[in-house]
C-alpha positions as CSV (number, residue, x, y, z in Angstrom):
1,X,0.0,0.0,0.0
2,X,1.6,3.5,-0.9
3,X,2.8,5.6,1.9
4,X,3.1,9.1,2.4
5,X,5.0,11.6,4.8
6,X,3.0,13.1,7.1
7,X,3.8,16.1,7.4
8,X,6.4,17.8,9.6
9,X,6.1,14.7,11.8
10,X,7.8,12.2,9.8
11,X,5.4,9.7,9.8
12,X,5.4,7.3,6.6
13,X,2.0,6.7,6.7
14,X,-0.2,4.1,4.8
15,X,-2.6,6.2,2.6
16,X,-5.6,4.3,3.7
17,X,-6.3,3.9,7.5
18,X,-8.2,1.8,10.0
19,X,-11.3,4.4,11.3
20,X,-12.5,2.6,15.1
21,X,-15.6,4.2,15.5
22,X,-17.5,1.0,14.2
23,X,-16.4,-1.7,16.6
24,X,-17.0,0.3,19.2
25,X,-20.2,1.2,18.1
26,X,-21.3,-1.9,16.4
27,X,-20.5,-4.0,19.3
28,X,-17.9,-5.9,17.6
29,X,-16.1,-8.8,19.3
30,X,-12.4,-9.4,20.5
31,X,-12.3,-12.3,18.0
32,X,-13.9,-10.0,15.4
33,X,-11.2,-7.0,15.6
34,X,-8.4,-10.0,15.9
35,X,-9.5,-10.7,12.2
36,X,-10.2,-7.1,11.1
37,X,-6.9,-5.4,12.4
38,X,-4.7,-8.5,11.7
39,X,-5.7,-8.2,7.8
40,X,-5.7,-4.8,8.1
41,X,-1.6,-4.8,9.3
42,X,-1.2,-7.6,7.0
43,X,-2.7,-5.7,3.8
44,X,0.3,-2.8,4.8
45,X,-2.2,-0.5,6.4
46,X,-0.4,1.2,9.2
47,X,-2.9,4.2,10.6
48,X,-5.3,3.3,13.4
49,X,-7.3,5.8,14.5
50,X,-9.7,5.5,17.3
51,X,-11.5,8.0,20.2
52,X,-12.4,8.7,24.0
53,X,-16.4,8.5,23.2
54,X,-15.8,5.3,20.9
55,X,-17.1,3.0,23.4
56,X,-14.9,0.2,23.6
57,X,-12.8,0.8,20.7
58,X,-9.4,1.6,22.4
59,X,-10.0,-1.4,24.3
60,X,-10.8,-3.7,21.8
61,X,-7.5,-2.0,19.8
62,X,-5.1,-2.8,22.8
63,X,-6.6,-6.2,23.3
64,X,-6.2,-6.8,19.8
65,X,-2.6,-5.2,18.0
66,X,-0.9,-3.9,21.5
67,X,1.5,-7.1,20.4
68,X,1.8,-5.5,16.7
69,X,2.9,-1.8,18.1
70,X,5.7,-1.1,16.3
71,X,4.1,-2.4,13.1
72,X,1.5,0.9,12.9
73,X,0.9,4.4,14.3
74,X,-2.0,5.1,17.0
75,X,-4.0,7.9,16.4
76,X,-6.5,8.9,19.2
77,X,-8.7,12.0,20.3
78,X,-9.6,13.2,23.9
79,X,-12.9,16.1,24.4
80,X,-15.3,14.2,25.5
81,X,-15.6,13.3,29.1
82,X,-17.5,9.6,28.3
83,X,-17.6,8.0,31.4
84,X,-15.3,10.4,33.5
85,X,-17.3,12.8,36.1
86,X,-15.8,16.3,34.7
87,X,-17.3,18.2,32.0
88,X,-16.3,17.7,28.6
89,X,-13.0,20.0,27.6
90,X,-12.2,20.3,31.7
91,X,-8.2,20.7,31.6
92,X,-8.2,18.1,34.3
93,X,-10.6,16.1,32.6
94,X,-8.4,16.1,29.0
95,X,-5.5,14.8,31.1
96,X,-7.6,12.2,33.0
97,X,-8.6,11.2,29.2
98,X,-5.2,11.1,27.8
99,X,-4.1,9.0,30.6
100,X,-7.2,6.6,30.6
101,X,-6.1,5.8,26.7
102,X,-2.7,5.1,26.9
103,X,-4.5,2.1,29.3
104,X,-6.8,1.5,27.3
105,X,-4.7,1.1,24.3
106,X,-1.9,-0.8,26.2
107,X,1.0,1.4,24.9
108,X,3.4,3.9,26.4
109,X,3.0,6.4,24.2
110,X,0.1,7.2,21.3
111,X,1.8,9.1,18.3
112,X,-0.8,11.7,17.5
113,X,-3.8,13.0,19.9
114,X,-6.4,14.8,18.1
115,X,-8.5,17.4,19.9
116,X,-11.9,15.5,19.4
117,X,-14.1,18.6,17.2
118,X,-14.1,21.3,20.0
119,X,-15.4,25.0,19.0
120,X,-13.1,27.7,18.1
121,X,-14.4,29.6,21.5
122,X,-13.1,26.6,23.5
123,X,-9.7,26.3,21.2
124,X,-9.6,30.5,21.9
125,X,-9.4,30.0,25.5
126,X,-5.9,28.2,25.2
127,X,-6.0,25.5,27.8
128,X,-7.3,22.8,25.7
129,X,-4.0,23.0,23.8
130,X,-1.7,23.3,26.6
131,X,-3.0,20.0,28.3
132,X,-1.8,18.4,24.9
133,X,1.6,20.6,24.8
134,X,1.8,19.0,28.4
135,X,1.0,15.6,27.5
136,X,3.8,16.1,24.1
137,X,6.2,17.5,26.9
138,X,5.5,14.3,29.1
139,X,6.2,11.9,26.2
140,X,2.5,10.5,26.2
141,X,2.1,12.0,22.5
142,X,4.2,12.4,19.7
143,X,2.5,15.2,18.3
144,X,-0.9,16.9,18.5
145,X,-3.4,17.9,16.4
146,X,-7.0,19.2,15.9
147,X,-10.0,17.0,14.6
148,X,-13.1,19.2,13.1
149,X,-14.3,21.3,10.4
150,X,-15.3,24.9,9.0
151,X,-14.3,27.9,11.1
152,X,-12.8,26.3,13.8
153,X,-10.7,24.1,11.7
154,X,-9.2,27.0,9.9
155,X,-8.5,28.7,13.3
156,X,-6.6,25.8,14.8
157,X,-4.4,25.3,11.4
158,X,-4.2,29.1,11.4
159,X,-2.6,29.1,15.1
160,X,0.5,27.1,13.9
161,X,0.0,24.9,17.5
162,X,-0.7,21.8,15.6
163,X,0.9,19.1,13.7
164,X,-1.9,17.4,12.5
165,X,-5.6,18.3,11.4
166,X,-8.3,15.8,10.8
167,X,-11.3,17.2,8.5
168,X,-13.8,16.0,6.3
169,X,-13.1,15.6,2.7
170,X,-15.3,14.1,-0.1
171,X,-17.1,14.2,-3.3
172,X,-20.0,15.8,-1.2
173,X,-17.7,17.8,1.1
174,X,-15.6,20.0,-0.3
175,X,-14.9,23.2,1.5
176,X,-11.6,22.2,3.4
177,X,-10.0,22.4,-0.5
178,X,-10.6,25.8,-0.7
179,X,-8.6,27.1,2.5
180,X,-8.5,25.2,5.2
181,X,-6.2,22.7,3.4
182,X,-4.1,25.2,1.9
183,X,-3.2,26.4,5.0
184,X,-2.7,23.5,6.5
185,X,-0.3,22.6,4.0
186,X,2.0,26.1,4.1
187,X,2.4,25.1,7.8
188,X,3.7,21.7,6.8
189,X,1.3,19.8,8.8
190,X,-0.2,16.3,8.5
191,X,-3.5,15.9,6.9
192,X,-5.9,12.7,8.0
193,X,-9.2,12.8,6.1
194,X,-12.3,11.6,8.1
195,X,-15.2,10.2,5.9
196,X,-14.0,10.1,2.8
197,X,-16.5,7.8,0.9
198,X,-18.9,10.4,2.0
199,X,-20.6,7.4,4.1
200,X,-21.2,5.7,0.6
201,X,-24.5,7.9,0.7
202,X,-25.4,7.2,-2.6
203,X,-26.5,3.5,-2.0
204,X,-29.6,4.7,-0.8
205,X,-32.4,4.3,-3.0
206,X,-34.7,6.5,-0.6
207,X,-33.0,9.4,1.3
208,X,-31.8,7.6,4.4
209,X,-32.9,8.6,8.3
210,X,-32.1,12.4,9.0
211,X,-30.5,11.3,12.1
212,X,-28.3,9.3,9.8
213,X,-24.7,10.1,9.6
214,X,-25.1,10.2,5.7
215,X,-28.2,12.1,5.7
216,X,-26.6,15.3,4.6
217,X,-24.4,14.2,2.1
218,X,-27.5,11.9,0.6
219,X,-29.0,15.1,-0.2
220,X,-26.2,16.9,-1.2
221,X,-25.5,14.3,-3.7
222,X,-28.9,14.4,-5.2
223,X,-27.8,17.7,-6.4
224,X,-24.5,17.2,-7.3
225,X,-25.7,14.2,-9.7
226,X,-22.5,12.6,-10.2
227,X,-22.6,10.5,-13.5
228,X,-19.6,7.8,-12.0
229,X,-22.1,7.2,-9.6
230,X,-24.5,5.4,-11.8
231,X,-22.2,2.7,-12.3
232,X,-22.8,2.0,-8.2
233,X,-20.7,-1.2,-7.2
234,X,-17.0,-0.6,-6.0
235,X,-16.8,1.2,-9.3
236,X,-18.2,4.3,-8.2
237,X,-16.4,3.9,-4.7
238,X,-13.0,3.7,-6.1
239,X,-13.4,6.6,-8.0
240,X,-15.1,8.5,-4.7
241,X,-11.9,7.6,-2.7
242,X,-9.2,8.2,-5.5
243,X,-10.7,12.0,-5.7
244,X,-10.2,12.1,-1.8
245,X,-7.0,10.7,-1.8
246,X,-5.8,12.7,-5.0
247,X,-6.5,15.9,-3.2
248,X,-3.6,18.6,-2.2
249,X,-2.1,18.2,1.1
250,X,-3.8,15.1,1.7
251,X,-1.7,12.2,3.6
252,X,-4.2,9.6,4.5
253,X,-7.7,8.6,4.7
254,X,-9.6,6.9,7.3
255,X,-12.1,4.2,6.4
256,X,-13.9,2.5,9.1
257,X,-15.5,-1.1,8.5
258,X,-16.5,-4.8,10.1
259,X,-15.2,-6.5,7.1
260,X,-12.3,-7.9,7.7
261,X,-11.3,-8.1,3.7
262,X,-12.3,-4.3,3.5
263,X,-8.7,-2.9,3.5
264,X,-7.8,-5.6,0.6
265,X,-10.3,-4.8,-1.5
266,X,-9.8,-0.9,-0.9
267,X,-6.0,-1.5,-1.6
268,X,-7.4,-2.7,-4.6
269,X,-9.3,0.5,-5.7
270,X,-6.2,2.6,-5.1
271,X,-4.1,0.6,-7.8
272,X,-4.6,3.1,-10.8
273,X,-3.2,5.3,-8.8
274,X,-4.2,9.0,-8.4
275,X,-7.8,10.5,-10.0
276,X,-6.7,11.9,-13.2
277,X,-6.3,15.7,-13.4
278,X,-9.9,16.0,-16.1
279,X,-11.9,13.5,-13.6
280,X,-10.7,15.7,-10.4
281,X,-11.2,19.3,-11.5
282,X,-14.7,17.5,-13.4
283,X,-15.8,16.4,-9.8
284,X,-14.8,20.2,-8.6
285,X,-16.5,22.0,-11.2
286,X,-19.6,20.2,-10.1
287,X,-19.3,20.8,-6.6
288,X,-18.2,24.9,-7.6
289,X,-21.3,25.4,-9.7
290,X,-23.8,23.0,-7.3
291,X,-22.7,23.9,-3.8
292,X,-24.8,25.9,-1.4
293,X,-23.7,28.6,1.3
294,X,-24.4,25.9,4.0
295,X,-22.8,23.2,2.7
296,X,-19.9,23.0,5.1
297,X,-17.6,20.4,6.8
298,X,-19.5,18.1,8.6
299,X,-18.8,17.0,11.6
């Protein structure tokens, strides 16, 4: 699988990663992520990233790969309280969370902690960021970073605090490419792209649940009316992901799943390589001339 360095970090990272949300929230089992991360490592995927508010998808990861550390990097994010009795972004709380994950996760040290999507006011007051400085200083993190979108995205890249930023980026979600991104990249940072198969919204038939993840971009794809998507079928998802993946700045791409030949069959869409240039600037054209004011990053 083709790497990439990340950034000012160093990190040769796989460009296709292991998203953790789903076991947690699916209620996968321990033999179940065995199978799923040992393909995953054994496909060359090296980027896991998981979260505080996951459930039990740091456990599951340390129970599963602890054994395989040196074999990927460990992405995680702290914000949310999820269990501890302090508010979420409490300074004491944040360090009770980065501490609680490094156990969790079974490791000494996690290589990147994301703030977990916290508002520009809260990034503005400063204290967020210095419990991750302290935690950097302390040797529990490699580096830090921010995880979010629109306006307060921007502002974090924009402080030049962070190594890493985490966004949304997809054929349905497109405004990080017109700043956020390019800013991102002038402060040689590392760039990790949350959801970028846009959910696979376009398998719905009917528009899905609005409580639905992919409720949002279902409808913004309506509009957009990609032809490549007609074709449906892994077709149209290897072209989604190659336009992600083909975008400036961009390092990796996380892809969460319960399949445990996922990551084979995704290594598989990437073969061809990078969009080419006419099918990229065709799928921005579309998005320029469809796009509405509110169609920001979603969280």
């Amino acid at each position: 699988m083709e790497k990439r360095t990340y950034g000012k970090t160093g990190m040769n990272v796989s460009v296709l990663g292991f998203g953790g949300a789903e076991i947690g929230f699916q209620g996968a089992s321990p033999s179940q992520v065995d199978k799923l991360l040992g393909s995953a490592l054994d496909a060359g995927l090296n980027v896991i990233d998981t979260a505080e508010c996951y459930k039990n998808s740091e456990e599951l990861i340390g129970q599963s790969v602890s054994h395989r550390r040196s074999e990927y990097y460990l992405f995680t994010k702290c914000g949310h309280a999820a269990g501890l009795e302090l508010p979420d972004w409490d300074p004491a709380m944040l360090e009770q969370s980065i501490d609680r994950s490094l156990k969790r996760l079974k490791t000494d040290y996690i290589d990147l902690i994301h703030l977990h999507s916290c508002s520009e006011e809260v990034l503005r007051r400063g204290d967020v960021i210095e419990v991750l400085q302290r935690a950097r200083d302390k040797g529990k993190t490699r580096f830090i970073g921010y995880s979010g979108d629109h306006a307060a995205a921007l502002y974090a890249v924009k402080t030049g605090l962070f190594d890493s930023l985490m966004t949304s980026l997809n054929i349905a979600d497109q405004e990080a490419l017109d700043e956020i991104l390019p800013e991102a990249a002038k402060r040689d940072m590392g760039v990790v792209i949350k959801r970028p198969v846009a959910n696979v919204a376009w398998r719905h038939s009917q528009e899905p649940d609005p409580k639905a993840y992919e409720h949002t971009y279902w409808k913004r794809l309506q509009k957009l009316d990609y032809g490549f998507l007609q074709e449906g079928g892994q077709a149209a998802v290897g072209q989604a992901l190659r336009f992600t993946l083909s975008a400036p700045g961009v390092h990796t791409a996380i892809v969460g799943t319960a399949n445990p030949g996922r990551w084979a069959d995704n290594a598989r869409l990437l073969e061809e390589g990078p969009l080419p240039s006419e099918d990229f600037e065709a799928i921005r054209r579309r998005w320029k001339n469809t796009a509405e004011p509110d169609w920001i990053g979603q969280e």
